[in-house]
C-alpha positions as a Markdown table, in Angstrom:
| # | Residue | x | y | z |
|---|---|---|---|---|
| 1 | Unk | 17.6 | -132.6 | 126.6 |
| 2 | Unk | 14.3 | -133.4 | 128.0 |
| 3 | Unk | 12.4 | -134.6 | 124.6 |
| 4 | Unk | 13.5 | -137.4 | 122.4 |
| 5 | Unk | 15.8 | -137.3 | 118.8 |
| 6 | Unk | 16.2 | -140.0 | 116.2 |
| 7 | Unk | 19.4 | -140.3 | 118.2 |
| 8 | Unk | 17.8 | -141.2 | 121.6 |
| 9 | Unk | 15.7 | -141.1 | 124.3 |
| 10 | Unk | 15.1 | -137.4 | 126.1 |
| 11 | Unk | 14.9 | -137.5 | 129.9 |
| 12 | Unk | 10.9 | -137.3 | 129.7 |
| 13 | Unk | 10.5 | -140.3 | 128.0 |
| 14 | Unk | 13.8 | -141.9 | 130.5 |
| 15 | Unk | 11.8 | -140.9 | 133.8 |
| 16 | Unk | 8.3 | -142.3 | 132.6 |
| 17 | Unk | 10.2 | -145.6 | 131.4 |
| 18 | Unk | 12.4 | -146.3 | 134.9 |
| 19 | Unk | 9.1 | -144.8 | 137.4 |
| 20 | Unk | 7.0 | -147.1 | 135.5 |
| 21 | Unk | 9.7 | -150.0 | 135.7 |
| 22 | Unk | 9.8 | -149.4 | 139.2 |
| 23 | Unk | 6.5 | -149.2 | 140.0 |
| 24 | Unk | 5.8 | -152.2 | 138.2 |
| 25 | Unk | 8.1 | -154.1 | 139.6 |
| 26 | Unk | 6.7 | -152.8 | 143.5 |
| 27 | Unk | 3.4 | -153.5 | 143.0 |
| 28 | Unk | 4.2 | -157.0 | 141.8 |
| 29 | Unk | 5.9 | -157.5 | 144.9 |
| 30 | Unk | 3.5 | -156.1 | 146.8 |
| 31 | Unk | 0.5 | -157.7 | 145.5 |
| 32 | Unk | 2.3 | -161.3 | 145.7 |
| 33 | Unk | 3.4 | -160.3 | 149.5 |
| 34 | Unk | -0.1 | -159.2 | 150.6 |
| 35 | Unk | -2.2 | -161.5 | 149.1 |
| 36 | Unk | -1.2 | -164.2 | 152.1 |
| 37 | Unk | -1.9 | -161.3 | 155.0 |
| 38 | Unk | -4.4 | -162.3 | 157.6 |
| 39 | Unk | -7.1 | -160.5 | 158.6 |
| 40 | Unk | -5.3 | -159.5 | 161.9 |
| 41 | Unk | -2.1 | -158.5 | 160.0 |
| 42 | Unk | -1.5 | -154.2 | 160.6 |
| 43 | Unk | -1.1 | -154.3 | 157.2 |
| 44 | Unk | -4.3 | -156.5 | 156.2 |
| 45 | Unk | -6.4 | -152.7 | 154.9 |
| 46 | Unk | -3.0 | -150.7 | 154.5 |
| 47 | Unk | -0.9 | -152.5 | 151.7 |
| 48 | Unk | -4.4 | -153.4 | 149.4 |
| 49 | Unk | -4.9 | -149.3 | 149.9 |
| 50 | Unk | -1.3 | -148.8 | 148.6 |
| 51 | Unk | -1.8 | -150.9 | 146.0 |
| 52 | Unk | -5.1 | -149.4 | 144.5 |
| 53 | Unk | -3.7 | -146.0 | 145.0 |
| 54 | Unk | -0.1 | -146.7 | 143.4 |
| 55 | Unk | -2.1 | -148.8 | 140.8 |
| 56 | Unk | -4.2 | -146.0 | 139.7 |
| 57 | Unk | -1.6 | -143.6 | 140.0 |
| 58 | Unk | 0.4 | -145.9 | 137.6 |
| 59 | Unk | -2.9 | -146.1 | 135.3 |
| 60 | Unk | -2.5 | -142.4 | 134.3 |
| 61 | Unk | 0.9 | -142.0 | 134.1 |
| 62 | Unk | 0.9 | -145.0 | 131.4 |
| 63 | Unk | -2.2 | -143.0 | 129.8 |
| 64 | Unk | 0.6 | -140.0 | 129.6 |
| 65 | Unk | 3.2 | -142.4 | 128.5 |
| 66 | Unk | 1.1 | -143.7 | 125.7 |
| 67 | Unk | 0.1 | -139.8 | 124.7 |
| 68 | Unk | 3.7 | -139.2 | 125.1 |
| 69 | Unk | 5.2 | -142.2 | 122.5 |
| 70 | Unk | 2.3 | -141.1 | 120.1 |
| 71 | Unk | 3.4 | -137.5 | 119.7 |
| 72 | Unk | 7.1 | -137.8 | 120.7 |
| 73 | Unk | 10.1 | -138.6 | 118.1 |
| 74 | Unk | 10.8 | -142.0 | 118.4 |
| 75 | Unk | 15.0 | -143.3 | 117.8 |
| 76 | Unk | 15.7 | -144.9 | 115.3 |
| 77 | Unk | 17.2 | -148.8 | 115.7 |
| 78 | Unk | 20.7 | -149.9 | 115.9 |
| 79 | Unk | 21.6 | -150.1 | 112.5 |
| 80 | Unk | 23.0 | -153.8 | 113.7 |
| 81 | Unk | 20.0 | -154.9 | 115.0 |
| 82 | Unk | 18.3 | -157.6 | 112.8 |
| 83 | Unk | 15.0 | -157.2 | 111.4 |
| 84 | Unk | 13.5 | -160.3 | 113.7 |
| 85 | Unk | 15.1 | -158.3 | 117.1 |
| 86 | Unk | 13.3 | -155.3 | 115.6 |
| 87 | Unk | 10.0 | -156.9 | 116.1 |
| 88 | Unk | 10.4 | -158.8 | 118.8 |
| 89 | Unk | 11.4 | -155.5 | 120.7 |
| 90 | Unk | 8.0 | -153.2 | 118.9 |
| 91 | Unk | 5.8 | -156.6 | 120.1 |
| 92 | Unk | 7.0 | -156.9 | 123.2 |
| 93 | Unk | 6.6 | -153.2 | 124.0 |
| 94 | Unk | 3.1 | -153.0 | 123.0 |
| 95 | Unk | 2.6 | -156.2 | 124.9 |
| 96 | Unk | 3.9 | -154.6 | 127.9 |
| 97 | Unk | 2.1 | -151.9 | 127.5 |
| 98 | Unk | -1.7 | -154.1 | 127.1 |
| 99 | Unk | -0.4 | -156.3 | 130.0 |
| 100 | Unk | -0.1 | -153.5 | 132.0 |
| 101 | Unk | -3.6 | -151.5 | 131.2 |
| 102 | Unk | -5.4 | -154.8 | 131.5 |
| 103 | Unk | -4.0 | -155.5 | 135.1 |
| 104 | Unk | -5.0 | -151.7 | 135.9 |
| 105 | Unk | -8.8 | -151.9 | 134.4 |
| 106 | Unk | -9.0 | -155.5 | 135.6 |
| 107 | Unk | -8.1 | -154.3 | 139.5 |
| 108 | Unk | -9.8 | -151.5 | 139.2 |
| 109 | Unk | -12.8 | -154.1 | 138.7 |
| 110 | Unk | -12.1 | -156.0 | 141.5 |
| 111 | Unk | -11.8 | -152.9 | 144.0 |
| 112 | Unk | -15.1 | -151.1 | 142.9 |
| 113 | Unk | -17.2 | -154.6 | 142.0 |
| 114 | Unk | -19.2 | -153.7 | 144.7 |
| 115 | Unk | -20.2 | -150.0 | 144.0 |
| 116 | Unk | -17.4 | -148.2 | 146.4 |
| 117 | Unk | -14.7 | -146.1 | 144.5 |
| 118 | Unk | -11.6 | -146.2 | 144.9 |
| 119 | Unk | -9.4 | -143.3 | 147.3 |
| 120 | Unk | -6.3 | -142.2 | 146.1 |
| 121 | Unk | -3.9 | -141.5 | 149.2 |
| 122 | Unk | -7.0 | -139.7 | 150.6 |
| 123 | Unk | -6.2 | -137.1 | 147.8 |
| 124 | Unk | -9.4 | -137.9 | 145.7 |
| 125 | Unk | -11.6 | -140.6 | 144.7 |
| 126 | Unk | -12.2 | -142.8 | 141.4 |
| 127 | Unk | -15.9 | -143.2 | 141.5 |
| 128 | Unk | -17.0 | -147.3 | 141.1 |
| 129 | Unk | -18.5 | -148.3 | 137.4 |
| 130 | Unk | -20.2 | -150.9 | 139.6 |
| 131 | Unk | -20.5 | -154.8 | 138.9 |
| 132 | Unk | -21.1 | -155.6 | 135.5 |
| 133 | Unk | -20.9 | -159.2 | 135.7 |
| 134 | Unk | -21.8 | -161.6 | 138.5 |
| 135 | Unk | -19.0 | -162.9 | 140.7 |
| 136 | Unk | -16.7 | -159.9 | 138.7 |
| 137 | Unk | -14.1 | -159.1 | 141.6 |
| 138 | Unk | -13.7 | -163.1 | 141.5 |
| 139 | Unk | -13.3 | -163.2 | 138.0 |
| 140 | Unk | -11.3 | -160.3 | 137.5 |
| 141 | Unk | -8.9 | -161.4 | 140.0 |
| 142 | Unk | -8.1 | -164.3 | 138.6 |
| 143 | Unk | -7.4 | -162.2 | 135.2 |
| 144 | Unk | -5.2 | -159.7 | 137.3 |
| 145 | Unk | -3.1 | -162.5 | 138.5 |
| 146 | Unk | -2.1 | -164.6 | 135.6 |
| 147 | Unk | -2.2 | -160.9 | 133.8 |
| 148 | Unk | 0.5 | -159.6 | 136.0 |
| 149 | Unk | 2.9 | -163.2 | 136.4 |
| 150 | Unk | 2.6 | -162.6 | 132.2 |
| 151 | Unk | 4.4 | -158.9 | 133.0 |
| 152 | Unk | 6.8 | -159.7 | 135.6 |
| 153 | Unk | 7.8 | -162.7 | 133.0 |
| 154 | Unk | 8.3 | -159.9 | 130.2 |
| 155 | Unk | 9.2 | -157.3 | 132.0 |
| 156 | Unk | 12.3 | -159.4 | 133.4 |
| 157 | Unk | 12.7 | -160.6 | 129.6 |
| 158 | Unk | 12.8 | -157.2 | 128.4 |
| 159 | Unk | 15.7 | -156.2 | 131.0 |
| 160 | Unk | 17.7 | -159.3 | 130.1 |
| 161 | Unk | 17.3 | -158.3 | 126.4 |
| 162 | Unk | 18.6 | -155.0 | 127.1 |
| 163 | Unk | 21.3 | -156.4 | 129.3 |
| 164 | Unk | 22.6 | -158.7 | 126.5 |
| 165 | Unk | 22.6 | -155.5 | 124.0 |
| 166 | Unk | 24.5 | -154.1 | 126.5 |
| 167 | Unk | 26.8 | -156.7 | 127.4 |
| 168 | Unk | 27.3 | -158.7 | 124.6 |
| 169 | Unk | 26.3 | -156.6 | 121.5 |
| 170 | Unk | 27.9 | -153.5 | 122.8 |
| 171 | Unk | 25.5 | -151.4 | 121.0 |
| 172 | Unk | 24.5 | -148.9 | 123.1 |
| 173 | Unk | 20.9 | -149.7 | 123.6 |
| 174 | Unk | 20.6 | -150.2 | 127.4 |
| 175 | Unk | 22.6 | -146.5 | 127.7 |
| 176 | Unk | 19.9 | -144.7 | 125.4 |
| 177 | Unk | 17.6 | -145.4 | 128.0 |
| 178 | Unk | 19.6 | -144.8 | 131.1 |
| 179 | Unk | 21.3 | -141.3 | 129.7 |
| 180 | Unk | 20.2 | -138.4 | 127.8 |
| 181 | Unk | 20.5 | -137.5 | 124.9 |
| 182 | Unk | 22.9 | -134.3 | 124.3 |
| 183 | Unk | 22.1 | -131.7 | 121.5 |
């Protein structure tokens, strides 16, 4: 079933959450990895291009994601799960999801801070806002760092909480977000 149930998770809603995950979890890597490239690395213009352009990419699919979780059924808890897992888990998912559009507007500030936009894959390009603030890409690197060590922390927190539903509870709650829901 491609849309969600009070059941579970449709495969919509299962593709956004693991590209996203993945994504995520690639950029990090790749930011933290190119950050230390010299100027006379191959890879000194080509991974910050990749970056921006999987960033951006990223941007609007979480845009869709959002649109998607407001108009889209959302299952119901595990009628074992506590009322202090319930709202750790609805924090921690709208932390993730701030976390992550903050790192996206705050990069995208860096990479247009002075007046260039940003190409996408040489498929189009996100026209710069411009600097708003003096010394912005500066500053707004410095956000986008500690901004995205706070999601790599969560998002690994997040996978070891589903793990240990998984593992230990037995409750099902890792597989509604792995496997469709039938009719």
């Amino acid at each position: 079933m491609l849309t969600n149930t009070n059941k579970g998770y449709g495969l919509i809603t299962i593709l956004i959450h693991w590209i996203s995950a993945l994504t995520v979890i690639g950029l990090f890597g790749l930011g933290f990895w190119m950050v230390d490239l010299t100027y006379y690395s191959s890879w000194y213009k080509t991974a910050p291009d990749i970056h921006k352009s999987v960033g951006l990419l990223l941007f609007a699919l979480t845009l869709i994601r959002l649109l998607w979780r407001f108009i889209s059924v959302k299952p119901q808890a595990h009628s074992n799960h506590k009322p202090w897992e319930q709202q750790t888990a609805k924090w921690a998912h709208r932390t993730l999801y701030l976390l992550m559009i903050f790192i996206m507007i705050s990069g995208f500030l860096i990479s247009t801070a002075d007046g260039r936009g940003i190409m996408v894959f040489d498929w189009f390009e996100v026209p710069s806002l411009g600097s708003f603030i003096s010394n912005q890409e500066d500053i707004a690197g410095t956000v986008h760092e500690y901004l995205a060590y706070s999601l790599i922390a969560l998002v690994f927190i997040h996978g070891a909480g589903a793990i240990k539903h998984q593992l230990i509870d037995k409750d099902g709650t890792l597989a509604k977000i792995i496997k469709p829901i039938k009719k």
